[in-house]
C-alpha positions as CSV (number, residue, x, y, z in Angstrom):
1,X,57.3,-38.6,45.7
2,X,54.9,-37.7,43.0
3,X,56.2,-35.2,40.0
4,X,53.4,-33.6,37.9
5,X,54.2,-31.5,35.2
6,X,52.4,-27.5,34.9
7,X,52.4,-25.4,31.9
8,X,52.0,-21.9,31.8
9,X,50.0,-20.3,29.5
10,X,49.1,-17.4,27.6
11,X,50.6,-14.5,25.5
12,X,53.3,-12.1,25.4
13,X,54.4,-9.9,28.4
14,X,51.5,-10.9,30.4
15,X,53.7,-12.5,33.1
16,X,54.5,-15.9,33.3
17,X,57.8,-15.6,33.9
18,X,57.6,-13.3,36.4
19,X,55.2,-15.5,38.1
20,X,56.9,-18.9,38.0
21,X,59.5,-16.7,39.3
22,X,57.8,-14.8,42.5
23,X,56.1,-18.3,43.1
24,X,59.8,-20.6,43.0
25,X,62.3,-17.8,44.3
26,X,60.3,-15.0,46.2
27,X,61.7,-12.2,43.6
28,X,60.2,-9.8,41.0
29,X,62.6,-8.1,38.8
30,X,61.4,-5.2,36.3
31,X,63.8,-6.9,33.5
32,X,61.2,-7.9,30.7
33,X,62.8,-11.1,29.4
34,X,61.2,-12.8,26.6
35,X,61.0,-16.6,26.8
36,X,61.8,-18.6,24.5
37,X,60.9,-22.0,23.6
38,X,60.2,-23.2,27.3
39,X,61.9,-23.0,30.6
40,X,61.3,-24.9,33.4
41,X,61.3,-24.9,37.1
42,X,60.3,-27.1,40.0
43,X,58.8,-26.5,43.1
44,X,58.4,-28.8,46.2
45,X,54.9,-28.7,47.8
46,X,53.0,-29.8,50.4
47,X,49.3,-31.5,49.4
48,X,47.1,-32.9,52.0
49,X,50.5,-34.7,54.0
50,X,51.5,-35.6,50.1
51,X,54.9,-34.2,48.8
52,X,54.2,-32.8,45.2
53,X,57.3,-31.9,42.8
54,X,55.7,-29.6,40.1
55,X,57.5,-29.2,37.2
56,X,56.5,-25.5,36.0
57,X,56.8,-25.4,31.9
58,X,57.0,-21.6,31.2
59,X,55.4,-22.0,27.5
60,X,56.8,-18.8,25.5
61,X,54.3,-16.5,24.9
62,X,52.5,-15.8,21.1
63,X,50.6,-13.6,19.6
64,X,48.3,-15.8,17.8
65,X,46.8,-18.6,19.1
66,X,47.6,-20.9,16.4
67,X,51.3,-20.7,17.8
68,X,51.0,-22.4,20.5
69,X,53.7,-25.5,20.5
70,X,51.2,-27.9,21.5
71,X,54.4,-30.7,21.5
72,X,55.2,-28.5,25.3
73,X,51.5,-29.5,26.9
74,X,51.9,-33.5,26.4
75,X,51.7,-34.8,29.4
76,X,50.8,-31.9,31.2
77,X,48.6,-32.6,34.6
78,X,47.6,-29.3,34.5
79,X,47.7,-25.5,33.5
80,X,48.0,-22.2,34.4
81,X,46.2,-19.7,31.9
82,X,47.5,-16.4,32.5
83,X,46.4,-12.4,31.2
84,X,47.1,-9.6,32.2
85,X,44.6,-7.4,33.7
86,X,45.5,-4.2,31.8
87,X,45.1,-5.9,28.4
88,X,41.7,-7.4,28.8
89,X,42.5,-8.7,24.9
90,X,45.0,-11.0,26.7
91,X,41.8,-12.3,28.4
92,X,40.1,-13.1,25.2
93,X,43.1,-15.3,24.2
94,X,43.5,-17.1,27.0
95,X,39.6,-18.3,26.8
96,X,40.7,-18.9,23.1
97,X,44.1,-20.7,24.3
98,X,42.0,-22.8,26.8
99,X,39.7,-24.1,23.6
100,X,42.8,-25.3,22.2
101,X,44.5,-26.8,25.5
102,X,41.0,-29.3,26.1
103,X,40.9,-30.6,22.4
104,X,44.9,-31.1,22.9
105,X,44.6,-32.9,26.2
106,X,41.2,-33.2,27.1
107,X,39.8,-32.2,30.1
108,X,42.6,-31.5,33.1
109,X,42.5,-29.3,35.9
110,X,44.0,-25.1,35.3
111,X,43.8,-22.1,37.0
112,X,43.2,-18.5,35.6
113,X,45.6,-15.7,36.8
114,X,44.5,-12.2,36.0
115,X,48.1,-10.9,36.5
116,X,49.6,-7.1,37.4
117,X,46.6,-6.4,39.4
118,X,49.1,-4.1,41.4
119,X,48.5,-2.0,38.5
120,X,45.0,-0.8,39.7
121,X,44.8,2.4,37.7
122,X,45.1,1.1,35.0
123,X,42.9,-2.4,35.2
124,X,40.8,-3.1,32.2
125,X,39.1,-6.4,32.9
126,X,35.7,-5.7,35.1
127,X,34.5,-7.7,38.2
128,X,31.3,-8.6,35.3
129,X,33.7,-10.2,33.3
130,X,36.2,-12.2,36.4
131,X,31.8,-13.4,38.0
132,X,31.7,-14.7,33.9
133,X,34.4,-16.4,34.2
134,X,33.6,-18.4,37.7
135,X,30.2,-18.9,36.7
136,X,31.5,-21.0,33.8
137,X,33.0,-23.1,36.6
138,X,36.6,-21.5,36.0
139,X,38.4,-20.9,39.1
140,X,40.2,-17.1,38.9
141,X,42.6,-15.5,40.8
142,X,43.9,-11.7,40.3
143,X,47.4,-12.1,40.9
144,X,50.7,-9.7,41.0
145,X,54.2,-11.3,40.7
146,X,55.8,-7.9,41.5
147,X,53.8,-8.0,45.4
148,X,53.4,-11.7,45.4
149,X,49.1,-11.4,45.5
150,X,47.2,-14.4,44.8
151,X,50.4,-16.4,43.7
152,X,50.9,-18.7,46.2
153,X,47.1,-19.4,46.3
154,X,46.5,-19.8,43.1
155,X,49.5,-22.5,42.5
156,X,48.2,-24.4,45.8
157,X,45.0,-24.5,44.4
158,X,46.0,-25.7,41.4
159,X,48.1,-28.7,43.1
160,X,44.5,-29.6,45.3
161,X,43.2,-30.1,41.7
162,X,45.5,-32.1,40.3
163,X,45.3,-34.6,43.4
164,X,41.8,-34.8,42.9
């Protein structure tokens, strides 16, 4: 059985946790708990007939790029860069983070999740700025850990793309 390892990234409170979480176990809790250092998680998947393990790194969360422990992405297969769609500066970093991720491990497959799209009153990041994102070649999903949209989607297609 092949085991890849999947790190989640981007900053504070923007849900990573509660995605690994709603993708692993099938819960959301309200309980904002910060991460710290790294937890991990696996999850048994299905690929093409293939059995995957993925073993989810949830990276804690900074406020500056330049923290990011870039000791947690070696030997990473792939990532997960995550905002939150009611922070669009969230969005900014994770571009920023992204930068930082290819000179680290060079070019590997990752996923964007524009999280707490639940939240639709109070969205900030435009459909302009998700068709900028995918005409860079990025795939994005808008996600919600608390009603499970996108999750499971975006982690499958993440898995595809690490198969090749």
């Amino acid at each position: 059985m092949l085991q890849k390892k999947i790190c989640m990234l981007g900053f504070f409170g923007v849900g990573k946790t509660s995605l690994v979480q709603r993708y692993v176990c099938s819960v959301f809790s309200d309980t904002y708990l910060t991460t710290v250092g790294v937890k991990i998680d696996k999850k048994t998947v299905t690929v093409r007939d293939q059995t995957l393990n993925l073993l989810l790194w949830d990276i804690a969360g900074a406020d500056d790029v330049s923290a990011l422990r870039t000791i947690y992405l070696r030997g990473a297969a792939g990532y997960l860069l995550v905002a939150d769609g009611t922070r669009p500066e969230t969005l900014e970093a994770a571009q920023s983070l992204q930068g930082q991720v290819v000179s680290e491990l060079g070019p590997v497959p990752f996923v964007v999740l524009l999280n707490k799209h639940d939240l639709a009153g109070e969205w900030r990041i435009s459909e302009h700025d998700i068709v900028e994102l995918t005409g860079t070649g990025w795939t994005v999903y808008t996600t919600s850990a608390r009603t499970g949209e996108g999750v499971e989607a975006a982690f499958q297609t993440l898995a595809e793309c690490i198969l090749g």
